[in-house]
Every structure is written in structure tokens, then in C-alpha cells.
C-alpha positions in Angstrom: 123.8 50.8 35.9 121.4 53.7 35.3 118.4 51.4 36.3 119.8 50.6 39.5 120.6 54.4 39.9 117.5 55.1 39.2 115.8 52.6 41.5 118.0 54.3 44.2 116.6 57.5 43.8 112.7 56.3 43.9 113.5 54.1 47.0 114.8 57.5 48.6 111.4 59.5 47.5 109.1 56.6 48.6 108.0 57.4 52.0 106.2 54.3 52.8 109.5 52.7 54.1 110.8 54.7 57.3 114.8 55.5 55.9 115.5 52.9 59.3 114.0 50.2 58.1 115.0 50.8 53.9 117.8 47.4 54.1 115.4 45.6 55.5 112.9 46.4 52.8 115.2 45.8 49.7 115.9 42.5 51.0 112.3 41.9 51.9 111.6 43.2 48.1 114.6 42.0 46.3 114.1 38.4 48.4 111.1 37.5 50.2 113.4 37.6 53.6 114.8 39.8 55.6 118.4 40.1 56.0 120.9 38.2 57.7 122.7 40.3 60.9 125.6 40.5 59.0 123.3 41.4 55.7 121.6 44.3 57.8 125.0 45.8 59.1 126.6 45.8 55.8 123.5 47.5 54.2 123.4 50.2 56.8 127.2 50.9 55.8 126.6 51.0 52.3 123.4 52.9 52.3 125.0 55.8 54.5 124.3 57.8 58.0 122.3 59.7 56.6 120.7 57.9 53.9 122.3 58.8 50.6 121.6 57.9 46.9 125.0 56.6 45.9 125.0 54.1 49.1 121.7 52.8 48.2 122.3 52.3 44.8 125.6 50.2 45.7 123.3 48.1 48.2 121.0 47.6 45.0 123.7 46.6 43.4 124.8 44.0 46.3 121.7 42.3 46.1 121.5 41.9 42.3 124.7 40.4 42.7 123.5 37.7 44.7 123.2 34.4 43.3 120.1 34.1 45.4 118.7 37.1 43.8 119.6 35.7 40.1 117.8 32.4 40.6 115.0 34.2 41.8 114.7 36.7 38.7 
């Protein structure tokens, strides 16, 4: 849990990903695609309006929860 907390926090410092395109990016990341339209709308709930740690952090934890992720890591 901390290391997705964490990970939240450094995605929310990196400015190389514009905050409107950070879903698409963790997917991309996280992956090797970009997400569904459902996938995208979901992540833009859970990451917040604006941007905010704890929302980014439960989209972290959405993706690791994947099965796709799991059989990729």
C-alpha cells in the first residue's frame, strides 16, 4: 500500500506527463496500451478534478488489480 502511495505522489511531481493526459500514461506505463473509453472515464473519476494524490493512488491501485497487469509483471 505505501508503494502505490508513494508511486502516486511521484506521478503527481513528474511534469513530463501534462495532469490531462496522467490515465492515459499509467495505462500506457502500467500496459503498453492506452485505455479503453470506459478505462479513460473511470480513471479521470478516480484520479479527481483537480488531480489529487489519493485518486491517483486508487487508479494505481485499479490497474494492479488487473489480471492483465499481473500476467504482465
Amino acid at each position: 500500500a505505501d508503494l502505490l502511495k508513494r508511486g502516486a505522489e511521484n506521478v503527481l511531481v513528474d511534469r513530463s506527463v501534462p495532469k490531462g493526459k496522467l490515465v492515459a500514461a499509467i495505462y500506457e506505463k502500467a500496459l503498453g496500451r492506452k485505455p479503453t473509453s470506459n478505462e479513460l472515464k473511470l480513471g479521470r473519476e478516480l484520479a479527481g478534478e483537480p488531480v489529487q494524490a489519493a485518486g491517483v493512488e486508487d487508479l494505481l491501485w485499479t490497474v494492479a488489480m488487473l489480471p492483465e497487469f499481473q500476467l504482465i509483471y
